[in-house]
N, C-alpha and C positions, 0 to 999 in steps of 0.2 A: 504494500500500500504506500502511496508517493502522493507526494504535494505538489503539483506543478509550480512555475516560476512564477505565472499569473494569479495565483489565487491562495487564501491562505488556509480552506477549510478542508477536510479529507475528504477521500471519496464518499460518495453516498453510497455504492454497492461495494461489498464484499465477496471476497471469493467463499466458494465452496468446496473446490477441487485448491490443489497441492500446486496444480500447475497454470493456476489463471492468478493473474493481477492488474490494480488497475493504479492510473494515475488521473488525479483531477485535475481542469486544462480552466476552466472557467466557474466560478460560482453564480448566482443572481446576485446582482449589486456592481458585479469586480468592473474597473477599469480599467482599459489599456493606455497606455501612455501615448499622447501624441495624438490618439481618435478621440475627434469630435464629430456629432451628429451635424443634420444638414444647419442645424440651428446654431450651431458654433457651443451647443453645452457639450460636456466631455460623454462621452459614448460610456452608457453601462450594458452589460447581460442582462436579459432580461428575463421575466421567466415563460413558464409554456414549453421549453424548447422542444423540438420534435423531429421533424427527419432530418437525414444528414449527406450531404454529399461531400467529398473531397477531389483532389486532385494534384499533382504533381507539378511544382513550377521549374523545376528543374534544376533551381539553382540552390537548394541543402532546404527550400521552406516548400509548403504545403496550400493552398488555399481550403478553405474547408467553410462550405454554408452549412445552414443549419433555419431551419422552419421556427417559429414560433406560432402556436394554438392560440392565439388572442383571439377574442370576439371583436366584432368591428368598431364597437363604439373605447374598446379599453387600449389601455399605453399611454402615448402619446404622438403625434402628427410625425411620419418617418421620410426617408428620403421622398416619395412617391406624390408626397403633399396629403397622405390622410391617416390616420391613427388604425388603431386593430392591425390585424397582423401582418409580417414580414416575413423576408428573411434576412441572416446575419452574412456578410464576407468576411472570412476572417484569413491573416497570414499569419501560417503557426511555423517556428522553427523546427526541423524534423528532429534534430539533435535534441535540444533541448527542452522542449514542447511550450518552449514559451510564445503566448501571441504577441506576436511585433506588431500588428495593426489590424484594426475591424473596423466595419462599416456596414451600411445597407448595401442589398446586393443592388433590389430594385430603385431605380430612380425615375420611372416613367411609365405609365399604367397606360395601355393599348385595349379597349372593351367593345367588341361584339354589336354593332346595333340591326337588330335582325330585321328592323325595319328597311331598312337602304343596304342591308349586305355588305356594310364597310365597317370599316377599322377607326372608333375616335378615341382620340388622345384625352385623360380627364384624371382625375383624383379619386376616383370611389375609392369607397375602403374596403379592405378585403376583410376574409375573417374565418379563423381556427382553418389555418392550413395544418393539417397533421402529414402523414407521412410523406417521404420524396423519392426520387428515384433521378441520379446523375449520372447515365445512360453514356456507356461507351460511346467513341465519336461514332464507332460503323455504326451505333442507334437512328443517326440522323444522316449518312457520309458513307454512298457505298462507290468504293476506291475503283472497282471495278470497267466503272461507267463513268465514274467525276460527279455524278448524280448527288445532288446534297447539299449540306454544310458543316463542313467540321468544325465550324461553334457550338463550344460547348452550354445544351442547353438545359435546366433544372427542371425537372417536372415534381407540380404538385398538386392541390385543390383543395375547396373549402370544404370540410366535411358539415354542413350548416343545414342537411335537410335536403329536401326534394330539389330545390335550387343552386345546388352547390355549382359554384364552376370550376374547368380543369383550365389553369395556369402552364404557361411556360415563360421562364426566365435565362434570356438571353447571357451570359458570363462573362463572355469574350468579345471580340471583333467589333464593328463598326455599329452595330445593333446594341453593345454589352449597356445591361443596368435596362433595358424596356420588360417588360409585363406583357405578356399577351394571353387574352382569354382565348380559349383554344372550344367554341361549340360544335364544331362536328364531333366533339368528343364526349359530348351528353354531358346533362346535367342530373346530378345528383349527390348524392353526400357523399363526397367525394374523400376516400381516406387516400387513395393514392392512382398513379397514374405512369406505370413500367412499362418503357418499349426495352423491345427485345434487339440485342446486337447484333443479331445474324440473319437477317432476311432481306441482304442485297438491297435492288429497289425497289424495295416495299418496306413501307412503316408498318409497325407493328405493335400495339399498347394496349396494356389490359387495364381498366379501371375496376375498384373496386368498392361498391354501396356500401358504406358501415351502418348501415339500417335494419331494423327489425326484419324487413323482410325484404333484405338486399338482393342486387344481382351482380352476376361478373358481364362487365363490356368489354368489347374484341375492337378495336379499331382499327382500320387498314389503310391505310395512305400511300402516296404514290412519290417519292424523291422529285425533287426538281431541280435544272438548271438556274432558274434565275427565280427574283420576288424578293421577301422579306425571308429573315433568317426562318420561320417557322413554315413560310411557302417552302423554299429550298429541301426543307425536313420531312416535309411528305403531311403535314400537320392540318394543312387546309382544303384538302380537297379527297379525301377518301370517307369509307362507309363505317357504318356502326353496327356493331352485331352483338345481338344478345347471347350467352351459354345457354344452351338447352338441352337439358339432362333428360328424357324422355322416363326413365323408370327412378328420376328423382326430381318431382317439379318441385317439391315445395321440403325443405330440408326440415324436420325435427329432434328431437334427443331420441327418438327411438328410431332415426333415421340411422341405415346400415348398407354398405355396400360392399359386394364380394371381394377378393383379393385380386384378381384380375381388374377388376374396376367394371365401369358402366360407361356406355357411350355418349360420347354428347356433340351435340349441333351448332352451328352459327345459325339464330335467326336476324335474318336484318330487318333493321330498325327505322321508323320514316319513310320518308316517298325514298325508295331507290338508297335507302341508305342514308340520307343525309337528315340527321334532326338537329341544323344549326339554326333551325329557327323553331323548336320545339324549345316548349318549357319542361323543367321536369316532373312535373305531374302529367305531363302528354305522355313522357316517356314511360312513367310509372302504368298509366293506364294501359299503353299500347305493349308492356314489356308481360303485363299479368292477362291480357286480350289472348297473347303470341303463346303463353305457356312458358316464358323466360323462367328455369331456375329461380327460383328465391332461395336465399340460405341465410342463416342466421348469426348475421350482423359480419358480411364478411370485411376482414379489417385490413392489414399489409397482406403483398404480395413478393415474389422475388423469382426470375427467372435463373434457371443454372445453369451456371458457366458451364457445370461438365457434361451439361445434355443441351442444346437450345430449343428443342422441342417440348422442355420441361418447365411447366409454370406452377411452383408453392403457393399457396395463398391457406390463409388462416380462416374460420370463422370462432368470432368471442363468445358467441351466447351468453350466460348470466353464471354468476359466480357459482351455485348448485348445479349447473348442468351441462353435457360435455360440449368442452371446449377443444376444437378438433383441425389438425391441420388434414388440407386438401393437394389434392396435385395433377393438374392438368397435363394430360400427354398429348399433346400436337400429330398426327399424321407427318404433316412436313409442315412447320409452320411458316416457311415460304409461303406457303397455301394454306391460310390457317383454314379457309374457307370450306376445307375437306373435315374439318372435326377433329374428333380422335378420342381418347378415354380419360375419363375423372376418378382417381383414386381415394379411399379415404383412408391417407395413409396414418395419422393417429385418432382414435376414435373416439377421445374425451375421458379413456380411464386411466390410460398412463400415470395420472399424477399432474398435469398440467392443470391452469382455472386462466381462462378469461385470456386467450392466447390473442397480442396486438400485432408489434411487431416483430420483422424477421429481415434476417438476410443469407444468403448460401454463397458459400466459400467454396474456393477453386475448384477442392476437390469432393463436393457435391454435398456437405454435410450442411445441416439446416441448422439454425442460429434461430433460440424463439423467448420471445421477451413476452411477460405478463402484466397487463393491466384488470389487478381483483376488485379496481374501483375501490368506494369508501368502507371497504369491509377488512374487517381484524383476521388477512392474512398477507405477512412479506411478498411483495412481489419479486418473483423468480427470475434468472435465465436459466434455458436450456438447449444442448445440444443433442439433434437428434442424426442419426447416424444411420441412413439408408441401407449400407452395406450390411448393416448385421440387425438393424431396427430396435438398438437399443434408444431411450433418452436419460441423457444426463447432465446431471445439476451444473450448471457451471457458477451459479453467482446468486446471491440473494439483499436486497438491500439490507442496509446495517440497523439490526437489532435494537442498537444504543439509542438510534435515532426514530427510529417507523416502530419499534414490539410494541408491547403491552406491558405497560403503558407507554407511551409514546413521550420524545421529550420535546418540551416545548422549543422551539415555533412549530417542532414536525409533527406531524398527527398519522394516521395510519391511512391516507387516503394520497399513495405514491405510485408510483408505475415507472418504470423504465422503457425508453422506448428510441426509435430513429435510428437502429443500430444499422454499419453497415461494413463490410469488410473494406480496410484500409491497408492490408498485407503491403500488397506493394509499394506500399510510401511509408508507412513505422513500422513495417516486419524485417524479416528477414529469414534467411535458414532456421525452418524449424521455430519459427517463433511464426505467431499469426496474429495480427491485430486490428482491433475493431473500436472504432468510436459510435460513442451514443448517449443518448442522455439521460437524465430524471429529472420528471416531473413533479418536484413535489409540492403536493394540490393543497398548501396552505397563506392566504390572503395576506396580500403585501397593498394593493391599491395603488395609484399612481401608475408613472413611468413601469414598474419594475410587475407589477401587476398578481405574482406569485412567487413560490420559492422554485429552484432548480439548479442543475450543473449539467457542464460536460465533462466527460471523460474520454480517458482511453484504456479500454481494454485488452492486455495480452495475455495469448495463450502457447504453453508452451508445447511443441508439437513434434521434439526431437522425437528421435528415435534411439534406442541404444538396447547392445546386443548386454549379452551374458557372459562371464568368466569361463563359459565352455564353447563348444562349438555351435554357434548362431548360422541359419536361413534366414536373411531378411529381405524386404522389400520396402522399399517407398511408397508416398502417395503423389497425388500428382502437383502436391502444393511444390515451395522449396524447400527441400527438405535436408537436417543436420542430424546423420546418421556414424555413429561409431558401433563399432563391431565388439572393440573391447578385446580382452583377452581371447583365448584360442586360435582355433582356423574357422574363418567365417566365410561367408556368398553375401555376395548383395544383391537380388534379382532386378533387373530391369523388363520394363514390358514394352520393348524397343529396342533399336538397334544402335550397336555401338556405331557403324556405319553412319546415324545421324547423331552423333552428339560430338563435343570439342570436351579435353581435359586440360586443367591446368590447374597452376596451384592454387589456394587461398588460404596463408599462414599455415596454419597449423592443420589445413583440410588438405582432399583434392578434391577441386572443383568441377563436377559434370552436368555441362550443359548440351539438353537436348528436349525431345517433345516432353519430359516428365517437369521441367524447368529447371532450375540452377539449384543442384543437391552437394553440398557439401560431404563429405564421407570419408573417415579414415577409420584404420584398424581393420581393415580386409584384405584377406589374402584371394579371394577367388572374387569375380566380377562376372555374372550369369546374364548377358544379353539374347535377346532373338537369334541372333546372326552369329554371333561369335561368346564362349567363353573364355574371360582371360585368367591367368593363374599371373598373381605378383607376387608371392610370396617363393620363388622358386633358389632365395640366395643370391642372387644377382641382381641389389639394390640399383647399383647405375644406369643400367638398363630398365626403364622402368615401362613393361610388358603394356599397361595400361596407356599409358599418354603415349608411347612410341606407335601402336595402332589406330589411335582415335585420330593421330595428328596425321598420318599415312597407310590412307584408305587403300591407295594399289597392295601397299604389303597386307593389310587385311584382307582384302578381297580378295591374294593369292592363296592366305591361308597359312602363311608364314609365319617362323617364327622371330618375333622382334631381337632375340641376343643375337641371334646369329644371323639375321637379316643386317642387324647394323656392324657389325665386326666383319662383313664380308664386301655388304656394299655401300650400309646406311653413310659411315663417315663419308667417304670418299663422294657421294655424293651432296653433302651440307646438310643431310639430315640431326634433329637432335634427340638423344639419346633419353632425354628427361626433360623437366621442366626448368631445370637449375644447371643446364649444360649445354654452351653458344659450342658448337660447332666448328661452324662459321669462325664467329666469331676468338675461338681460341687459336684456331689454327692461325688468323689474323693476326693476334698478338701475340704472339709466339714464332716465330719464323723459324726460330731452330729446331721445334717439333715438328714441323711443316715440311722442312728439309730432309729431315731422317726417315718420312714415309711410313711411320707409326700412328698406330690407331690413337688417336689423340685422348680418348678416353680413358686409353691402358696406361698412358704415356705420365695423366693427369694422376689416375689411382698410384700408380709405380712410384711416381718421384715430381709428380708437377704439382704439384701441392705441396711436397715438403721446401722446392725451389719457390713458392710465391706467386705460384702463376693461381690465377681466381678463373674457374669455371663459368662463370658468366657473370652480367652485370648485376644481380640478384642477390649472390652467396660471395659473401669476402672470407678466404680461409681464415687467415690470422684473428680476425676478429671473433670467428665460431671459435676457433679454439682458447682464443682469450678470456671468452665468457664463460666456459666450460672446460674449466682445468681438469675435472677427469675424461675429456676423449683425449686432451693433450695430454696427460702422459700418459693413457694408450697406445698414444703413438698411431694414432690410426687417420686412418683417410678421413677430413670431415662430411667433405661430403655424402661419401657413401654413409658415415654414424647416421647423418642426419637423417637421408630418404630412409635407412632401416631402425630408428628408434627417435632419436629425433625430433619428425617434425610429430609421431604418434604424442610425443612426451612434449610438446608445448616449447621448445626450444625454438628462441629468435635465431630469425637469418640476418644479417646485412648487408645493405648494398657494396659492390664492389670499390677498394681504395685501392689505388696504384700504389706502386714501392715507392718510400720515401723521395730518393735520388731522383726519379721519377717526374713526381710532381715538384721538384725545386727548378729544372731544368726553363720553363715557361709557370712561373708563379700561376697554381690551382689548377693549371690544365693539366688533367688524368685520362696519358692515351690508351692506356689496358682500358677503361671505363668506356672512352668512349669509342673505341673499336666493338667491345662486347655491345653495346648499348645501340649503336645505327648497322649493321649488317650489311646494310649497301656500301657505306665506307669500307667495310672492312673487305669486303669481296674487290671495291677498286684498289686498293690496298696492297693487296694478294696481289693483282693482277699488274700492280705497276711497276712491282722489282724493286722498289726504292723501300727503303728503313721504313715499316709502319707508321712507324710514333710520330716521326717526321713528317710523313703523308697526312695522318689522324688533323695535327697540329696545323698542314697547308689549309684541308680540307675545314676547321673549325675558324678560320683569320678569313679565309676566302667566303667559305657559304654560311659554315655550321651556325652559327649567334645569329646570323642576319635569318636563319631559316626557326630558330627555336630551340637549335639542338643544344641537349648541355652538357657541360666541359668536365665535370667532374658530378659526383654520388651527391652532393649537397648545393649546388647552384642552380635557381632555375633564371635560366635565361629570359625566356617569354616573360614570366612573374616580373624578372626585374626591370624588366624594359616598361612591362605596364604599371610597374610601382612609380618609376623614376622618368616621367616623361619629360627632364631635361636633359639626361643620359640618350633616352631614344631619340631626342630632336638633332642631338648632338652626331648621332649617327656614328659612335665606336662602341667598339668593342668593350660587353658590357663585365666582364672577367675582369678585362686589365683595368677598366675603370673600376672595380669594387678593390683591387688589389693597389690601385696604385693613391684613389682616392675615397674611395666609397666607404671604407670600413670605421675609416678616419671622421668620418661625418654621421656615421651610426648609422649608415646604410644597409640592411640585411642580406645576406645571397642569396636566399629561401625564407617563408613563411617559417620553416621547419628549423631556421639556424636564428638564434637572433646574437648581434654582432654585441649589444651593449650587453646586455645577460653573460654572455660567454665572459667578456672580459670581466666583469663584474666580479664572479666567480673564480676567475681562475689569475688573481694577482701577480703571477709571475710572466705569462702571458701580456699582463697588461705593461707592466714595466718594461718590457722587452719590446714595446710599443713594434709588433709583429701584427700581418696580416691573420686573424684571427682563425678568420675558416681555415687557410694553409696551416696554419699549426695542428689544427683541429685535425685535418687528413693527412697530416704528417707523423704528428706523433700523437695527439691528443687522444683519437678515438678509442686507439691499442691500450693506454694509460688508462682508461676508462673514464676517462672526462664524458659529461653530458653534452650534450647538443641543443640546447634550449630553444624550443621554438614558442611561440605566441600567437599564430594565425594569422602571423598580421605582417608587412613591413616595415621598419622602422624608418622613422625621419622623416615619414608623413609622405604621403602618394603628392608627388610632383608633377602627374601628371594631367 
């Protein structure tokens, strides 16, 4: 349990599982610094909060809305020019989760007048948007055709009754911050409103009635080249279809359907489809005329990533009686218009009350969040898990705050809800993560209008063998899988043929159709096409990355030790992740000469000589930090790939010999031969001394192109640190060495010039180039390397 940067109260939910936690990101009240409202007062959280979208800016921060439940007359006046509900823009640090800046999303309300068929511009106020759905760009952008808009657009709707409208909120592009009410998409109490990402040119969005005697809408739209962003989307010009369950019209508690499921229909809705000029009591009348399905009070929905034929949707019914997820199977929802089967895949006795919202994760597992209303029970999450049809508790709100009795301001009338999977922007290997919020239903009045927070919750999703011999397998999330002691398999259900390995610290890294799986401690690797054995004794060669990286030698069937010792060197192949080739035989000319496998040359005696295997692994420095493989006396590299990197053991980047780098102050030609490949091959190919070549090759092109000179300078960094250095047009090495360091100018975010000295007063006296010492002698002495994110002496550019 964690306190974000922004806020000072803990979370409102609790784990229940060992392996879920969460961290609070906002409370009702918190401000952010520096956001102020369209009114110039400073911006608060306000409460209500409810669905959630995010998304990825690419540069370390996240934007992330989020809906607020207000009724139209409560708050106060928001961007849009009218009070009642919103939604929030927020930019959240990915790192630290702190918000750097909020605001309203919308700033200009686009409404429907079905009288004249146009679009006016105006202030109405909206009210109690509850759930959302922030729909892949192929939701609205099929790449195929160019058909679309990849703006990204928020769907949501008022849940206020018969007359609800379904909203869309433009994010992005020339449109970003407009409102448009969206009526071909019916009106009614609208809890939410999911297109689905894979159906080319065709739009495709389920609405869903949180009303007594709800129904599900199909909406079908058609992409377009040109119009407004919701034209382009397919939003304005397709048909409405009701679900029609023929042996389930009208859903009860003692409603039951087989395991196979029941079939169900699109009926459409309106003249030909279109009810943008129906009210919602037309639709209502026309939907129970047609035989439309009713179900009871259906509330979120969410389509899954790992079927798109597959549509979740919940119904709440009443705190006594069941509350039940559902599951739409599409035919081919390209064509939803062909139907397909409605499952009732939990049936209300589980242990679930009063199921709201939901969201389903990569790999197909359902996420379901409880609103028990104003009754004395905690509201729950739960994960239910298709593959095997278990559900389990993942989280319940906190006791302290919602039990019996309740502490004041909180009362027992709370719900969690708006959850949605955010993996790929706060997860990572085997960690999965999800933001969402709570509602909690106790009267604030004013701006602030109720209590609430947002969070983020993680769950932890590794994988990890046993002390004996382990079969394991991954799921199709990213997954962090160790094997652990014995002889273990990792199964793939896929071909090594499509995936890339490489390292990550302390993993190896494989990516392919299963996505980006971290994995160490195996000896055997079980793909479709091929199994590979790495545990066979011969570390260097490393069986796994030498096939993934050289498909002809896989698809011969070959084996990697003997494929590369016979023809892999000789042709530049490399041998492991932490072994240039190329590269060594570049910096090295007299192993080059002697027509030795440079591998055997490196194990034998190129490593007790100084020579570093690639830009990646510096030997002297592994053995520096780990004085028991140095007086083993053994190869580092090979300790490493066979115990190693299993054992958590840093690598570091490569530092030329001493002599070396004195020769052109900081320029490291072993580094930068391993480090650019193509130097090093013209290198080879020129007959001339390497290092001399390296050193032409970085005065002539290297700095003016980005490349850098040594393990701890970045070039490009410094030139965009120091835009009087870049104007000046030299070389930005001898300028940090001859005046930069003197000025407290940094070579890297990752070295800082003043820290170093600071720390190391004999250095300072010695008034030396700080980084040169540093890759001279410093690193090997174990001196730090201080860095601070930042550059020093203030960006001059």
């Amino acid at each position: 349990m964690a306190i974000g940067p922004s806020t000072t109260q803990t979370p409102y939910l609790v784990p229940s599982t060992g392996n879920v936690s969460f961290t609070s990101l906002l409370s009702v009240g918190d401000t952010v610094p520096g956001s102020v409202k369209a009114d110039g007062t400073p911006w608060r959280f306000v409460g209500i909060p409810d669905g959630i979208g995010a998304f990825d800016n690419g540069d370390g921060t996240a934007t992330v809305l989020v809906n607020h439940e207000i009724g139209a007359t409560s708050g106060v006046v928001r961007a849009h020019g009218s009070a009642g509900a919103f939604v929030d823009r927020l930019v959240v640090d990915k790192a630290s989760l702190k918000v750097l800046s909020a605001g309203d999303l919308g700033t200009s309300y686009y409404g429907f007048n079905a009288a004249t068929g146009a679009y006016v511009q105006g202030t109405t106020a909206l009210a109690r948007l509850c759930s959302a759905d922030l729909p892949a760009v192929s939701a609205f952008y099929d790449a195929s055709t160019g058909l679309g808009t990849k703006a990204r657009i928020f769907m949501n709707g008022e849940e206020t009754g018969a007359e609800g409208r379904a909203l869309a909120w433009v994010v992005n592009g020339p449109e970003a911050g407009r409102i448009y009410e969206l009526p071909r998409l019916g009106k009614f109490s609208m809890e939410n409103s999911l297109a689905n990402p894979a159906t080319g040119v065709k739009t495709v969005t389920i609405g869903t009635d949180d009303s007594a005697t709800g129904q599900l809408y199909v909406y079908v739209g058609t992409k377009q080249a040109t119009g407004s962003e919701i034209d382009k989307a397919g939003l304005t010009n397709g048909k409405l279809y009701g679900i029609k369950v023929p042996s389930v019209l009208v859903e009860t508690n003692a409603t039951s359907v087989a395991a196979a499921g029941a079939a169900f229909s699109l009926q459409e809705m309106g003249p030909n489809g279109d009810v943008s000029r129906m009210t919602g009591a037309q639709l209502q009348a026309e939907s129970d005329a047609e035989g439309v399905t009713t179900f009871l009070r259906p509330e979120d929905g969410a389509w899954d990533p790992s079927n798109p034929n597959r549509f979740y949707f919940n119904t709440t019914n009443a705190i006594t009686s069941p509350s039940r997820l559902w599951a739409l199977e599409f035919t081919d929802v390209t064509r939803p218009e062909l139907g397909g089967t409605v499952k009732e895949v939990l049936r209300g006795t589980e242990g679930q009350v009063m199921l709201d919202n939901m969201t389903v994760t990569a790999d197909g597992k359902v996420i379901l969040q409880e609103d028990p209303g104003n009754n004395a029970r905690i509201s729950k999450i739960f994960q239910y898990d298709p593959a095997n049809g278990s559900l389990t508790e993942l989280a319940q709100h906190d006791p302290a705050r919602f039990g019996t009795p309740p502490t004041a301001p909180f009362n027992q009338d709370e719900e969690s809800s708006g959850i949605v999977d955010v993996s790929t922007i706060f997860g990572g290997p085997g960690r999965q993560a999800f933001l969402l919020d709570t509602q909690a239903h106790y009267t604030l009045g004013g701006e602030l209008v109720e209590g609430g927070q947002l969070m983020l919750m993680t769950q932890d999703r590794s994988i990890r063998g046993t002390d004996g011999n382990d079969t394991l397998t991954g799921s199709a999330i990213d997954d962090l899988i160790d094997g652990r002691a014995g002889t273990d398999t990792l199964v793939f259900g896929s071909r090594l043929a499509d995936a890339t390995v490489t390292r990550d610290g302390a993993y190896t890294l494989i990516v392919g159709p299963e996505g980006r799986d971290r994995v160490a401690g195996f000896e055997r690797y079980q793909f479709t096409d091929a199994t590979v054995v790495t545990g066979d004794g011969a570390p260097l060669v490393d069986d796994l990355f030498y096939l993934a990286a050289n498909k002809d030698v896989l698809a011969a069937g070959q084996d990697a030790d003997a494929h590369y010792a016979l023809y892999g060197w000789k042709e530049g192949r490399d041998p492991n992740a932490l072994f240039s080739t190329t590269g060594y035989l570049a910096a090295n000319p007299a192993v080059r000469a002697s027509g030795q496998n440079p591998l055997e040359q490196y194990d034998q005696a190129g490593w007790k000589e100084g020579r570093d295997p690639s830009a990646a692994f510096d030997n002297e420095l592994y053995l520096a930090r780990n004085p028991d493989v140095k007086a083993a006396g053994v190869d580092p590299l090979a300790h490493y790939l066979l115990y190693g990197q299993g054992e958590g053991r840093e690598t570091f980047a490569a530092i030329g010999r001493t002599a070396d780098l004195g020769g052109h102050p900081g320029f490291d030609a072993e580094y930068y031969l391993l480090s650019n490949l193509d130097v090093a091959r013209a290198a080879t190919g020129s007959g001339r001394d390497p290092f001399a070549f390296a050193y032409d090759h970085y005065q002539l092109y290297g700095w003016k192109e980005g490349r850098n000179p040594n393990a701890v300078f970045d070039t490009k960094g410094y030139l965009d640190a120091y835009g009087d250095v870049k104007a000046a047009g030299v070389d930005p090495l001898l300028h940090y060495d001859l005046y930069g360091w003197e000025e407290g100018r940094d070579p890297s975010k990752a070295f800082d010039t003043t820290a170093y000295l600071a720390a190391n007063g004999d250095v300072a006296r010695a008034k030396v180039d700080p980084m040169l010492h540093y890759l001279q002698y410093g690193a090997l002495e174990g001196r730090a390397a201080p860095g601070d994110t930042t550059f020093g002496y203030g960006n001059q550019g």
